[in-house]
KOLGU-588995 format. One record per atom (N, C-alpha, C): z, x, y. Coordinates in steps of 0.05 Angstrom, whole numbers, padded with zeros to 5 digits, always signed. Layout:
# KOLGU-588995
ZXY...
//
This chain:
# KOLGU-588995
-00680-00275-00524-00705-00265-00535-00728-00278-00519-00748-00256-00512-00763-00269-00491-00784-00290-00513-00807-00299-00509-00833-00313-00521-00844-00306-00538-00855-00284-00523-00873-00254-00541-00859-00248-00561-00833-00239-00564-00816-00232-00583-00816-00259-00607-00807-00279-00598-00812-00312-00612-00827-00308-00626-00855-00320-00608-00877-00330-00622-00896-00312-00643-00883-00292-00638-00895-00262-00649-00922-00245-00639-00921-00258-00619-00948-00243-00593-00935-00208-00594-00959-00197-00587-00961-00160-00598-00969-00151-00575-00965-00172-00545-00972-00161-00530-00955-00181-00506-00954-00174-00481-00938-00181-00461-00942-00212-00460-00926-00227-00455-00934-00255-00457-00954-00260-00434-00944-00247-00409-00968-00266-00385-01002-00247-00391-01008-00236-00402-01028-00219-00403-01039-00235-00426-01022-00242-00448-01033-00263-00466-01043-00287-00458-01020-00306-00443-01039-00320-00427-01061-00317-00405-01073-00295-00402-01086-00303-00380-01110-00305-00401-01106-00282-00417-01128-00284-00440-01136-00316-00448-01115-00326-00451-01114-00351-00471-01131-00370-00439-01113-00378-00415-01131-00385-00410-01168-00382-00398-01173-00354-00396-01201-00347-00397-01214-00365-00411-01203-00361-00446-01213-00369-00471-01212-00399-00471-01200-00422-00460-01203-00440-00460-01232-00450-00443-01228-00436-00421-01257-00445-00398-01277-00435-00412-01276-00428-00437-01308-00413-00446-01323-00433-00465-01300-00456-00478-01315-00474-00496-01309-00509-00497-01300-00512-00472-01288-00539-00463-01265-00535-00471-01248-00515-00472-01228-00512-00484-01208-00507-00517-01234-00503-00531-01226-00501-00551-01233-00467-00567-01224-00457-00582-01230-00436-00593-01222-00431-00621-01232-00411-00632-01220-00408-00664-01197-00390-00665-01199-00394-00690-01175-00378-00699-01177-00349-00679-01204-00338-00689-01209-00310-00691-01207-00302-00662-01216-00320-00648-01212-00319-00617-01184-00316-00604-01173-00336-00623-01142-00335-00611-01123-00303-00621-01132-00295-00650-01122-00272-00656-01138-00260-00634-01158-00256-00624-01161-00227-00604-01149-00226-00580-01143-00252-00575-01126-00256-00551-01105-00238-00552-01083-00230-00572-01061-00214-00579-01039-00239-00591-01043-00266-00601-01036-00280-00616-01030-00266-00641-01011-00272-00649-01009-00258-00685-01013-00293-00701-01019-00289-00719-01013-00310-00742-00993-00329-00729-00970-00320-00737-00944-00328-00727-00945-00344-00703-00950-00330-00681-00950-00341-00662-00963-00368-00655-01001-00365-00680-01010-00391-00679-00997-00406-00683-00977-00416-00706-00964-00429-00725-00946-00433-00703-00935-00415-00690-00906-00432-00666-00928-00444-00642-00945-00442-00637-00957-00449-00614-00969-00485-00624-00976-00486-00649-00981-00511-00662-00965-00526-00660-00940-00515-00673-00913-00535-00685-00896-00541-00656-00909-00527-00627-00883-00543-00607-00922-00553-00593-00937-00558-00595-00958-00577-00580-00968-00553-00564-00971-00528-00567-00987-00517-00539-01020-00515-00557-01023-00508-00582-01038-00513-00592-01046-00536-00608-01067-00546-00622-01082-00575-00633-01101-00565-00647-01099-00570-00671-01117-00565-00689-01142-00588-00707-01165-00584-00682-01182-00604-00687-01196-00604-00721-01214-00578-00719-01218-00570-00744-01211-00548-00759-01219-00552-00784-01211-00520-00795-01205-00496-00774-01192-00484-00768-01197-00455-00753-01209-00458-00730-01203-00484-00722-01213-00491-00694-01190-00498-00678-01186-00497-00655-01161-00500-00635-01163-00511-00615-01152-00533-00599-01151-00542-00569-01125-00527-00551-01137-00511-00544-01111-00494-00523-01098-00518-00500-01080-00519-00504-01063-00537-00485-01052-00565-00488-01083-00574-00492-01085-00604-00498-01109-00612-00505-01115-00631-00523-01146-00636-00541-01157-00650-00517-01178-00633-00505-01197-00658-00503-01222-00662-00511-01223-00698-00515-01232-00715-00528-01267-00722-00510-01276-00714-00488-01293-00725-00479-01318-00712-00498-01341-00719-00503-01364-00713-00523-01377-00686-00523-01383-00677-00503-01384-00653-00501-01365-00636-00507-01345-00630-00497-01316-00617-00514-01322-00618-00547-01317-00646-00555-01320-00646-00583-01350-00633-00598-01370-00637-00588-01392-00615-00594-01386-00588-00599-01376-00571-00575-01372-00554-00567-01357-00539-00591-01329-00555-00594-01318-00554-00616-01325-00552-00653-01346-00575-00649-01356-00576-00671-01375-00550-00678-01386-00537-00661-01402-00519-00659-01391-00495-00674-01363-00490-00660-01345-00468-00668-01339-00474-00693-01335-00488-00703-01329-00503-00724-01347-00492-00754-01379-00488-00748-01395-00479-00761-01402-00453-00757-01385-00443-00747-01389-00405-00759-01412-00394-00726-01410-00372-00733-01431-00361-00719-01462-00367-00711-01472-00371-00733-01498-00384-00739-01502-00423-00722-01486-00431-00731-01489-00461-00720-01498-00471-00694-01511-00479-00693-01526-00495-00668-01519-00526-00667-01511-00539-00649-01514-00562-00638-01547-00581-00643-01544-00597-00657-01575-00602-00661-01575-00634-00661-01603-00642-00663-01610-00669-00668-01596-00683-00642-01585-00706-00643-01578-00740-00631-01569-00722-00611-01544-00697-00620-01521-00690-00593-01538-00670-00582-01556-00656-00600-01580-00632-00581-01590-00650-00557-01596-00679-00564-01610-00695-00544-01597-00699-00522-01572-00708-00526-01547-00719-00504-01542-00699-00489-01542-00666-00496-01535-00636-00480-01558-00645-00468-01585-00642-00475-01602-00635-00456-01620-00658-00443-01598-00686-00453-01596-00712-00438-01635-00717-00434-01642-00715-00465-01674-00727-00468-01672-00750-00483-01681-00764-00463-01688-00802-00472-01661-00817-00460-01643-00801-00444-01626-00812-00445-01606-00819-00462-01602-00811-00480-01598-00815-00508-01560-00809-00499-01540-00824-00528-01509-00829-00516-01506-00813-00532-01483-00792-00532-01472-00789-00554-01474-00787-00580-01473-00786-00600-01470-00792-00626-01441-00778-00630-01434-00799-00653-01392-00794-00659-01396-00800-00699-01407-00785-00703-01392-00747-00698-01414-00737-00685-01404-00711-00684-01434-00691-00671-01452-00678-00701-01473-00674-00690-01498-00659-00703-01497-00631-00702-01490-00617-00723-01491-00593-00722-01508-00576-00755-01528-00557-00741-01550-00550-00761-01535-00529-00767-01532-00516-00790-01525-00492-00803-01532-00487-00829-01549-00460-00832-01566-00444-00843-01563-00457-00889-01531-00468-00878-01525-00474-00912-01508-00490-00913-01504-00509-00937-01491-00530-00943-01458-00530-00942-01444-00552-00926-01418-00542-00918-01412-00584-00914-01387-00582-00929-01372-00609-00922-01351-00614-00907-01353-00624-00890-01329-00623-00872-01320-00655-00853-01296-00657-00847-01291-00692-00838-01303-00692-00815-01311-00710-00800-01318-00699-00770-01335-00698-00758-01355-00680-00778-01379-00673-00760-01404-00673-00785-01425-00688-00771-01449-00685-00787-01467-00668-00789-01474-00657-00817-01482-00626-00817-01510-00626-00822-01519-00612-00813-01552-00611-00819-01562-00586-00831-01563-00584-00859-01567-00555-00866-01607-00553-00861-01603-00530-00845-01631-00522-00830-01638-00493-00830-01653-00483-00845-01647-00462-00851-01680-00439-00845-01701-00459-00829-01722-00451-00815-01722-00448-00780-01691-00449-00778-01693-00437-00751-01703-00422-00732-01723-00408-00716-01724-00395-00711-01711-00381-00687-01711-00356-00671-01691-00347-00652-01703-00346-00624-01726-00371-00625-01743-00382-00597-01735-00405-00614-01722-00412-00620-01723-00454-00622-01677-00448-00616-01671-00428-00615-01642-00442-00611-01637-00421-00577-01618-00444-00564-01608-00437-00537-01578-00430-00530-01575-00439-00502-01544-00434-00504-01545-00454-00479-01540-00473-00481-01546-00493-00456-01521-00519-00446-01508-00505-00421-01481-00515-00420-01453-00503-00428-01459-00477-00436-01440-00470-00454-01435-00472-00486-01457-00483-00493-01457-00499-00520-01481-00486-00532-01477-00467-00556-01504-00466-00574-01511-00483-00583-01547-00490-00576-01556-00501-00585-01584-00501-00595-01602-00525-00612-01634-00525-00608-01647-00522-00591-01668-00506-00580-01684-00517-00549-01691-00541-00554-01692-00556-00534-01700-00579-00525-01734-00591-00553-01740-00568-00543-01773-00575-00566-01758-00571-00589-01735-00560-00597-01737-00563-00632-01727-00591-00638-01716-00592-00621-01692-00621-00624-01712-00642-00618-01736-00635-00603-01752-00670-00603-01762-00667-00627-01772-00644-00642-01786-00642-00665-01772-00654-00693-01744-00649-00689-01729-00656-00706-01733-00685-00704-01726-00704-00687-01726-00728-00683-01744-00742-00681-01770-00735-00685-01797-00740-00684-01794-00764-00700-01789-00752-00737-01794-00781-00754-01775-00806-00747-01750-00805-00730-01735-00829-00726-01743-00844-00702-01761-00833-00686-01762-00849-00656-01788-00861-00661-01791-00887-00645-01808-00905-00640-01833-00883-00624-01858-00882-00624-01886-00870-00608-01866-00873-00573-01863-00904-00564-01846-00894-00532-01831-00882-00530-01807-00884-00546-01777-00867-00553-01798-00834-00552-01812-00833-00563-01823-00800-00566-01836-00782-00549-01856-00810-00539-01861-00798-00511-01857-00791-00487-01833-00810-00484-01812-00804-00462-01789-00776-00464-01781-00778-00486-01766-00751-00492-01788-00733-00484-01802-00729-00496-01825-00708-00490-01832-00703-00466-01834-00723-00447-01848-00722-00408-01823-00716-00411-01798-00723-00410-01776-00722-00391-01765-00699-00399-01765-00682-00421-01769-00646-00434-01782-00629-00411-01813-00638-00407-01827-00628-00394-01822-00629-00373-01821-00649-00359-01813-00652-00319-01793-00630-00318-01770-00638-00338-01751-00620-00328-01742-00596-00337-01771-00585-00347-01774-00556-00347-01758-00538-00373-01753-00561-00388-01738-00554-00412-01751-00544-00436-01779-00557-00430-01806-00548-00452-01823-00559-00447-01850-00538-00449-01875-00534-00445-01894-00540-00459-01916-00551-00454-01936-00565-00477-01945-00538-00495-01945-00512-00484-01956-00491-00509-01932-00476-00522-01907-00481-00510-01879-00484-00533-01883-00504-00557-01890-00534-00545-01893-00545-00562-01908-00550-00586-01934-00534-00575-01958-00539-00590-01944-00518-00614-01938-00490-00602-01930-00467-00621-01916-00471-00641-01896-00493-00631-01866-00507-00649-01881-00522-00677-01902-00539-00668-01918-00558-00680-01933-00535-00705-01947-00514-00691-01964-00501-00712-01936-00481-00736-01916-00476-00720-01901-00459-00737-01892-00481-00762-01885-00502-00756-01878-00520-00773-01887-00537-00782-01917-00532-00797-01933-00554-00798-01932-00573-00817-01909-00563-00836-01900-00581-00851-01880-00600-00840-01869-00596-00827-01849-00613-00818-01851-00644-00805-01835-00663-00814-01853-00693-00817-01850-00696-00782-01847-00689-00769-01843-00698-00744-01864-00678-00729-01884-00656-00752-01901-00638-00729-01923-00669-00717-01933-00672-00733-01967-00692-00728-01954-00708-00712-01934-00724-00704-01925-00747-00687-01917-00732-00663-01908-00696-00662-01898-00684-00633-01930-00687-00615-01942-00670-00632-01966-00663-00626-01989-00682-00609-01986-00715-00629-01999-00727-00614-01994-00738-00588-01967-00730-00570-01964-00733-00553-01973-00723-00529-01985-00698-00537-01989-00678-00517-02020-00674-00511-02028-00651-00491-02053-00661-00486-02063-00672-00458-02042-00685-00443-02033-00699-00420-02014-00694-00396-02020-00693-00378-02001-00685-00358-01976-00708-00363-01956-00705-00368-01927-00714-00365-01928-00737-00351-01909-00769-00356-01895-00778-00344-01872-00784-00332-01863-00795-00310-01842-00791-00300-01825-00817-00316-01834-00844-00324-01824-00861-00332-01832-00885-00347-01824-00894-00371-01832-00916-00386-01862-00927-00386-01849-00931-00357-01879-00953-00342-01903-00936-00342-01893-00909-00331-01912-00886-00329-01923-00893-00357-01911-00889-00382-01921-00882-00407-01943-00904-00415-01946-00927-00401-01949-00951-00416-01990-00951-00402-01994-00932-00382-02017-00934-00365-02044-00928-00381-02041-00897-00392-02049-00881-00407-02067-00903-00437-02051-00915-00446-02057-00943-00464-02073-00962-00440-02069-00972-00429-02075-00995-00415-02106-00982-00403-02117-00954-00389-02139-00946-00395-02150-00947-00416-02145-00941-00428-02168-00932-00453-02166-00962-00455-02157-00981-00466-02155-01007-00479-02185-01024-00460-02180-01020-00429-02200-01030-00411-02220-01014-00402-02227-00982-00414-02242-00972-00409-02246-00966-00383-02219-00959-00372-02229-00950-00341-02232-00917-00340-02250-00909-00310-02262-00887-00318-02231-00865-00314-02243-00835-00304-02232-00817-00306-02207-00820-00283-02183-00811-00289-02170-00815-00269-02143-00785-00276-02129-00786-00264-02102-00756-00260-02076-00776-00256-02053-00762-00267-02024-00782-00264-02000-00760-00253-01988-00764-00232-01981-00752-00220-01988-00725-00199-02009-00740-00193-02023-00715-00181-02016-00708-00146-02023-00694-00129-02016-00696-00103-02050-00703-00085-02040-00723-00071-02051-00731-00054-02045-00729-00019-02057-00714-00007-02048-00711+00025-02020-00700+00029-02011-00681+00005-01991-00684+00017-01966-00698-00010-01965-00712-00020-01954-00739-00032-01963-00732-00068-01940-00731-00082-01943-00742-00104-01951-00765-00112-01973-00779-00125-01977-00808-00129-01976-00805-00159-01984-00844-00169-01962-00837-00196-01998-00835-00216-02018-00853-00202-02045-00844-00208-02072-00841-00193-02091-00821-00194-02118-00831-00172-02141-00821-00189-02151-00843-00180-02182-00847-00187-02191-00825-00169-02199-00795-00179-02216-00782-00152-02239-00787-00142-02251-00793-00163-02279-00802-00159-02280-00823-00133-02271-00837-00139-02271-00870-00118-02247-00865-00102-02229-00845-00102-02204-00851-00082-02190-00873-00079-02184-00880-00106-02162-00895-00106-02135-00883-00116-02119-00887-00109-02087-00896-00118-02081-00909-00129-02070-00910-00155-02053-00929-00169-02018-00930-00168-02011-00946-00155-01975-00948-00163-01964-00954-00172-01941-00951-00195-01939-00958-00210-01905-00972-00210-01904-00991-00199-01880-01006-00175-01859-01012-00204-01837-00987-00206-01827-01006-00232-01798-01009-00216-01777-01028-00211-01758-01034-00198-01744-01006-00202-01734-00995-00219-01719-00968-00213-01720-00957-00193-01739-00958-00193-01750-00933-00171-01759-00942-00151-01755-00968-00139-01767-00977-00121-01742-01001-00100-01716-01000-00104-01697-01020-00103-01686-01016-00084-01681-00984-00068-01672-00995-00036-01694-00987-00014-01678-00988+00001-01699-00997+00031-01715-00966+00037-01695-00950+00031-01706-00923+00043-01730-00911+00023-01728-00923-00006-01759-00922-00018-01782-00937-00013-01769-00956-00011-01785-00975+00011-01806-00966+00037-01790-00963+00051-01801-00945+00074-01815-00913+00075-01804-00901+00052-01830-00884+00037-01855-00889+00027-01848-00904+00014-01871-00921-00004-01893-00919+00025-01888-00938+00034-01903-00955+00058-01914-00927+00083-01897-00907+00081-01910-00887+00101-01928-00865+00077-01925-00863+00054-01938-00853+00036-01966-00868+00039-01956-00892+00043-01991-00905+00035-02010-00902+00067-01993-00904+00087-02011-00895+00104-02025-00872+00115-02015-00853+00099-02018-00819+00098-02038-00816+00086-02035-00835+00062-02063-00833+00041-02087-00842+00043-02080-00872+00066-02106-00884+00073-02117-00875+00098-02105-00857+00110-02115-00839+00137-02136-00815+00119-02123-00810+00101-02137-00780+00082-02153-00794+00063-02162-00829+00066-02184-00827+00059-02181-00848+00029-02158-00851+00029-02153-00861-00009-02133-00894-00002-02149-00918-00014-02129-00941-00015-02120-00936-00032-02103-00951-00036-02070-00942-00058-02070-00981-00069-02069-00983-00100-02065-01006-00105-02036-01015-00130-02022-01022-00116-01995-01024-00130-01986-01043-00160-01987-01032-00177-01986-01050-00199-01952-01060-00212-01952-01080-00215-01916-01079-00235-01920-01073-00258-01901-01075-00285-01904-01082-00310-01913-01102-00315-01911-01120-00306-01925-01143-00324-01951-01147-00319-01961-01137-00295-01986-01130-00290-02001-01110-00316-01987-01096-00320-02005-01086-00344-01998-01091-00379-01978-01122-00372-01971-01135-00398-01995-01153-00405-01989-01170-00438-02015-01180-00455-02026-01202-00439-02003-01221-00416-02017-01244-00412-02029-01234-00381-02019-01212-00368-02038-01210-00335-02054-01179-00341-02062-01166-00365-02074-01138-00363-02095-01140-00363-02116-01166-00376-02138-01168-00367-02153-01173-00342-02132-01188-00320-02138-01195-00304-02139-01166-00284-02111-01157-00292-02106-01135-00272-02138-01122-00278-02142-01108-00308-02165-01089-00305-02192-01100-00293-02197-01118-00303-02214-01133-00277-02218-01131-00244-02183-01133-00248-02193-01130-00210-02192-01095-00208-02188-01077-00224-02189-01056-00220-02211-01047-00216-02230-01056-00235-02262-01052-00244-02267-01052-00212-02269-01073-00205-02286-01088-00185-02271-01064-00154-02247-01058-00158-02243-01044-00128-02252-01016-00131-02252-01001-00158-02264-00984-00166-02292-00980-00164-02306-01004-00162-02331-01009-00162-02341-01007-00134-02325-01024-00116-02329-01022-00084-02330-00998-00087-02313-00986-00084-02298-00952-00074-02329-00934-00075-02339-00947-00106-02361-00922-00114-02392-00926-00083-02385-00963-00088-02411-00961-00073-02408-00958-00037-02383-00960-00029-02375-00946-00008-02385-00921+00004-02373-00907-00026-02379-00871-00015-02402-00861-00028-02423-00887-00024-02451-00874-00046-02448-00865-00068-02429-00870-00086-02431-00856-00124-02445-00877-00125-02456-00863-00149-02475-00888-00176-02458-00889-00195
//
């Protein structure tokens, strides 16, 4: 007796598998029940495909075709299927898909669905103001856009933790300050609108250090200046246009082998041919015991610069 006959498949065995494996590459490898019945699986056949290991039964009506895998994404993926049609990937693991703040994992995964549901495994978020511009499909994985999921996480993150999710949303094109603003006004109840909101307003940073500048102005009252803007050519990280200066903002990340090095250093000569000195700052330069000093000497080269090129 061939397989098909066995396992009680209703359809040729190799035609079933090819089905079956299609259906694995579509969700890190896992699928439901309902998936596996359309494959031409009968009941039956689930139940023999379980009991000799070709199938694994993660959750309810959820399946690992072949062999479970365990890496975090998979298990999202899974978990997703897990919550019905409706369910989105949300919150900590929405963060980790679309890898804002950097953020690890969370074990179990975060999954929002429309109504209240208990299950081992996976942490449920009944969310039931969804709208069908706040959920995506990103990776293979339904999920929040990027702006619902900072919104969501608004009341647990620290003002840096928030702002950084937010620039690093933005740079990478995942969401837009008038997505966000929209997200903010649709939900204005929501405890995380007033904390999204006050982030915005500002052209984006690329990093931490970036975030920490924006403060360190206003605190010393220096004048008008742009952060990330292009100069000659050259993204810089700030300039004074008025006075043509450059600010850099030297944080070791981004500055540790030779070949940035040697950018750095032909960047700044590009800039000071087109007219603009470039003045390089660290972190601790704009920390409690050297930020007065630093803004000081800022004042004062800012101040040359003006009387240089005739400003008052």
């Amino acid at each position: 007796m061939d397989e098909s006959a066995q396992n009680g498949s209703s359809h040729p065995n190799h035609r079933v598998e090819e089905r079956l494996n299609a259906l694995a590459g579509r969700h890190y490898g896992y699928a439901t029940r309902a998936e596996l019945l359309a494959t031409g699986l009968t009941t039956r056949a689930i139940t023999y495909r379980s009991r000799v290991g070709r199938l694994h039964r993660r959750f309810p009506n959820v399946y690992a075709i072949g062999y479970p895998r365990l890496e975090p994404i998979a298990l999202a993926a899974a978990a997703v299927l897990a919550g019905g049609p409706r369910a989105a990937l949300c919150h900590g693991s929405s963060a980790a898909l679309w890898d804002l703040g950097r953020r690890d994992w969370p074990d179990p995964p975060h999954v929002a669905i429309p109504t209240d549901r208990r299950q081992p495994g996976i942490r449920w978020h009944r969310i039931s103001t969804l709208h069908p511009h706040e959920l995506r499909v990103h990776k293979g994985i339904r999920t929040t856009s990027a702006a619902r999921t900072i919104l969501d996480l608004a009341p647990t993150l620290t003002d840096p933790e928030l702002t950084r999710m937010v620039n690093d949303a933005r740079i990478a094109g995942w969401a837009h300050e008038q997505e966000l603003l929209e997200l903010c006004e649709r939900h204005r109840k929501h405890p995380g609108a007033s904390r999204l909101r006050a982030t915005l307003g500002a052209a984006p940073t690329r990093s931490p250090f970036e975030d920490r500048f924006p403060a360190f102005a206003r605190r010393h009252h220096l004048p008008p200046y742009r952060v990330n803007a292009r100069v000659a050519g050259f993204e810089v990280d700030v300039v004074f246009d008025a006075e043509r200066v450059i600010v850099e903002l030297d944080g070791w990340e981004f500055h540790r082998d030779h070949a940035q090095f040697t950018r750095d250093r032909a960047r700044d000569a590009a800039t000071l041919e087109a007219g603009y000195v470039t003045v390089r700052l660290t972190a601790a330069m704009l920390g409690p015991d050297h930020g007065a000093e630093t803004a000081r000497r800022l004042h004062a080269i800012l101040a040359q610069r003006r009387a240089e090129l005739g400003l008052k």
